[in-house]
C-alpha positions as CSV (number, residue, x, y, z in Angstrom):
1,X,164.0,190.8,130.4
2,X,162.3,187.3,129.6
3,X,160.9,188.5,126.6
4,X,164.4,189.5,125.3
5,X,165.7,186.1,125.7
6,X,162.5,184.6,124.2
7,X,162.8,186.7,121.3
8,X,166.2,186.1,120.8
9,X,165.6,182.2,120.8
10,X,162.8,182.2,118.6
11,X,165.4,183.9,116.1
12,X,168.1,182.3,117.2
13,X,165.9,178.6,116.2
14,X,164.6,180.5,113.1
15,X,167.8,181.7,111.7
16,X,169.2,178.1,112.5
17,X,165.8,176.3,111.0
18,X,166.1,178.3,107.7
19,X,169.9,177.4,106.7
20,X,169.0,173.7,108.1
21,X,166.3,173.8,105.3
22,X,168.9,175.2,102.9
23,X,171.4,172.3,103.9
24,X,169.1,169.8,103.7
25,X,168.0,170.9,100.1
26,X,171.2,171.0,99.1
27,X,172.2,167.6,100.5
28,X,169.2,165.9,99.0
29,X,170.1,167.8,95.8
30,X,173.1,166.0,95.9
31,X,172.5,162.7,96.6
32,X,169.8,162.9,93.9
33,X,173.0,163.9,91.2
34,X,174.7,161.0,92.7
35,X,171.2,158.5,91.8
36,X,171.8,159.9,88.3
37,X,175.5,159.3,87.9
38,X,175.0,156.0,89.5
39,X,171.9,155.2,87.0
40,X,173.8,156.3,84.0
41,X,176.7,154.0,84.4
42,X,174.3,151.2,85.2
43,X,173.0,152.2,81.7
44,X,176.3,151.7,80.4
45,X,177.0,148.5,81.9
46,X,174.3,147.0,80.7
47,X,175.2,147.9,77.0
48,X,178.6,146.9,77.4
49,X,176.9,143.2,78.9
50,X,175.0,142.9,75.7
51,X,178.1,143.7,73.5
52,X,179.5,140.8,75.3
53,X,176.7,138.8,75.0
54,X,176.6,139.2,71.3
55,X,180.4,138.7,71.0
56,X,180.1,135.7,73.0
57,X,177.2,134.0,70.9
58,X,179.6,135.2,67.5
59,X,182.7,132.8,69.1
60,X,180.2,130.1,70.1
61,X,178.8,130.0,67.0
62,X,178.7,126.5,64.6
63,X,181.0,128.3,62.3
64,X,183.5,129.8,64.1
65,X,183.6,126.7,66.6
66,X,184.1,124.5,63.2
67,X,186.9,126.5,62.1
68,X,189.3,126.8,64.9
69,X,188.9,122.9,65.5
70,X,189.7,122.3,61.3
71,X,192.6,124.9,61.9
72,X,194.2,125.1,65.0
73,X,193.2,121.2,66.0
74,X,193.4,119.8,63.1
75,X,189.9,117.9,63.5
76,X,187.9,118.1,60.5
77,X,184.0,116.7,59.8
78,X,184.3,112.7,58.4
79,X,183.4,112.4,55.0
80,X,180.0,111.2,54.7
81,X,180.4,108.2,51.9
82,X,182.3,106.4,54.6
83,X,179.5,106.2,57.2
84,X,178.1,102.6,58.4
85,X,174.5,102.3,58.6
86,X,173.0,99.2,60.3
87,X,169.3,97.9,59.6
88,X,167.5,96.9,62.2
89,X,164.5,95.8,60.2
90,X,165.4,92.5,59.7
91,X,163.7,90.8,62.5
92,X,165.9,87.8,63.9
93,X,168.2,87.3,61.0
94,X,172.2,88.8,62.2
95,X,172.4,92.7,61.4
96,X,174.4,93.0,58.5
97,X,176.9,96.7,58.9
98,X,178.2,97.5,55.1
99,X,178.9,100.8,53.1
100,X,175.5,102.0,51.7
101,X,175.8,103.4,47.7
């Protein structure tokens, strides 16, 4: 009689171990679809950071910076036959500022 019930809980704990090995496989099976979702859209973000990056750098650029202040600002560079230059190799003699030709 005790070897009936040892028999039947050695296949009782075999029938149980085998689909516990099946579910387990399957879970890990899973999770490791999951990884690769998760890794592909981190692909993805990282392609649509460096699309923003390089938009970024093309609306920080000297060009496009110069033309929204000359168009929606107003601001424009000075013209460069009106700039003051001072010389300072004079010594001790008053710095003279005039237009230079």
């Amino acid at each position: 009689m005790l070897s009936y019930l040892f028999k039947g809980a050695a296949c009782l704990v075999v029938f149980i171990g085998f689909f516990g090995l099946i579910w387990l496989r399957s879970s890990i099976r899973s999770e490791e679809y999951e990884i690769g979702a998760l890794e592909k859209e981190h692909w993805g973000v990282l392609r649509q950071r460096k699309d923003l990056e390089a938009d970024r750098a093309t609306l920080f650029s000297a060009g496009q910076i110069g033309s929204v202040t000359a168009e929606k600002l107003g601001m424009d560079f000075p013209d460069r036959t009106k700039v003051f230059y001072v010389k300072r190799d004079r010594g001790s003699i008053p710095y003279e500022a005039s237009y230079r030709q």
